[in-house]
C-alpha positions as CSV (number, residue, x, y, z in Angstrom):
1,X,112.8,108.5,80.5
2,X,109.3,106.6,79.8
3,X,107.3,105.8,82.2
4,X,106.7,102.0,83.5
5,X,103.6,100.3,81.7
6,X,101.1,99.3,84.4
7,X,98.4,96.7,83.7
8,X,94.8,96.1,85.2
9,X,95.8,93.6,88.0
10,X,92.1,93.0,89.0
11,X,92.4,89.1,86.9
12,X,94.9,88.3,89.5
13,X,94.5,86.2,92.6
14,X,96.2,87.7,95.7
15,X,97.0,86.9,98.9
16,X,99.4,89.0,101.7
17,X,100.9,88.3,104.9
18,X,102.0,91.3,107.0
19,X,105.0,91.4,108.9
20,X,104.3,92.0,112.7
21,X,105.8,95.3,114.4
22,X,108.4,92.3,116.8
23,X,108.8,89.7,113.5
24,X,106.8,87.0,112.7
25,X,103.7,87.1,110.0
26,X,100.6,88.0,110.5
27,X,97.3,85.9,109.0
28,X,96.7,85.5,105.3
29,X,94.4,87.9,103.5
30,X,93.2,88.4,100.0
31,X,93.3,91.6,98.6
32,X,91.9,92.7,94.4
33,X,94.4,93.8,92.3
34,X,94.6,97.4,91.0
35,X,98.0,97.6,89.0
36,X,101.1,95.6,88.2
37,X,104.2,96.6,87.1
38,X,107.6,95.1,86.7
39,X,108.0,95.4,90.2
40,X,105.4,97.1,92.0
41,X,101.8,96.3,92.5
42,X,98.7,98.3,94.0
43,X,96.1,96.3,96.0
44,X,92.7,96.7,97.4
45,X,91.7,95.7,101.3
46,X,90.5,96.5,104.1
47,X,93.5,95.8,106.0
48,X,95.7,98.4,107.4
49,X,99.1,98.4,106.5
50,X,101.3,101.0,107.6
51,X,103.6,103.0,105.5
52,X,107.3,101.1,104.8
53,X,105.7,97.6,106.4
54,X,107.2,94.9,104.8
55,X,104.3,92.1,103.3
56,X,104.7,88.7,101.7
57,X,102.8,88.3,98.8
58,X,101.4,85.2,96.5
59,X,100.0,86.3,92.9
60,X,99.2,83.5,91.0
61,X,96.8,83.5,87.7
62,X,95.3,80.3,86.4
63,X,98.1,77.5,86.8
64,X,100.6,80.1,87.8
65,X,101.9,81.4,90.6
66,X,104.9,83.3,92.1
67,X,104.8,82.7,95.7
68,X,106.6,84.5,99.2
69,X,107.3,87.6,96.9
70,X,108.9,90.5,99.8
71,X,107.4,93.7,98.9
72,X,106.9,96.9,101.2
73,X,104.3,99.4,101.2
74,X,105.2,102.6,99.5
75,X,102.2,104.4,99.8
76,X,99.1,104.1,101.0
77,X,95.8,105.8,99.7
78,X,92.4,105.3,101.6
79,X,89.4,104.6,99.3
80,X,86.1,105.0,101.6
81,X,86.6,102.2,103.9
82,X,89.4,100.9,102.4
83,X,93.4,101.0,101.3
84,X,94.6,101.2,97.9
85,X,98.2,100.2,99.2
86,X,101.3,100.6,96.5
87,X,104.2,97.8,96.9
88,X,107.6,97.5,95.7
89,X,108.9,94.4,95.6
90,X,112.1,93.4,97.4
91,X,114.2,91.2,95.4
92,X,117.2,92.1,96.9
93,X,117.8,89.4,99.3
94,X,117.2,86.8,96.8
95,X,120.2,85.6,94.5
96,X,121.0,85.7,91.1
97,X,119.1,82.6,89.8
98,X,116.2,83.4,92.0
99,X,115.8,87.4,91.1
100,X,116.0,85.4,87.7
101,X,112.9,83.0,87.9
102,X,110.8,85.9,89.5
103,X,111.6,88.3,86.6
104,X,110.6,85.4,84.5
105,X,107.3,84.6,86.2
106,X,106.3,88.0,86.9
107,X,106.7,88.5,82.5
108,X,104.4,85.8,81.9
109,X,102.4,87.5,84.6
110,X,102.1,90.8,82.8
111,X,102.0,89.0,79.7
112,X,98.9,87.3,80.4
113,X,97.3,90.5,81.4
114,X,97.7,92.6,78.5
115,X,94.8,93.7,76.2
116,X,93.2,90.9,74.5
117,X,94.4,88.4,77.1
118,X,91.7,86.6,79.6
């Protein structure tokens, strides 16, 4: 079985909202791309995340972007000050037409990122 292709994320802007221990979201905050896969992305911040938290996320690129993404944090690696967090995405309560355009958008994503791209 090969292994999934990851791409330098670092061209992408991101933003991610945290969900709150009792519901509701917390503030907005960017965060620099480290990877992207088909769906999982690594981030950069200073924000603490716990383990299995679930995030909403916004990745856009130029005049693209995929907005209120689900993902939760799969692992968590501490870089100096800061958190190198790993996400899976979480497509599953979306439907069919929706898991659809995200597959799509999140392609052109990667597509856009791949050696020789700016």
């Amino acid at each position: 079985m090969s292994q999934p292709v990851l791409l330098n994320a670092m061209p992408l802007e991101i933003e991610f909202r945290a969900r709150k221990r009792f519901g509701g979201w917390q503030d907005a905050h960017h965060a620099i791309g480290v990877t992207i896969g088909q769906y999982e992305l690594s981030i950069l911040t200073s924000i603490r995340l716990r383990q299995n938290q679930p995030v909403q996320l916004r990745i856009g690129h130029e005049d693209l972007a995929l907005t209120d993404i689900l993902a939760t944090v799969d692992q968590v690696e501490q870089r100096g000050a800061d958190f190198v967090y790993h996400l899976q995405f979480d497509l599953s309560q979306v439907d069919d037409a929706g898991k659809a355009g995200a597959d799509m958008l999140l392609t052109i994503l990667r597509a856009r990122l791949k050696p020789g791209r700016s």
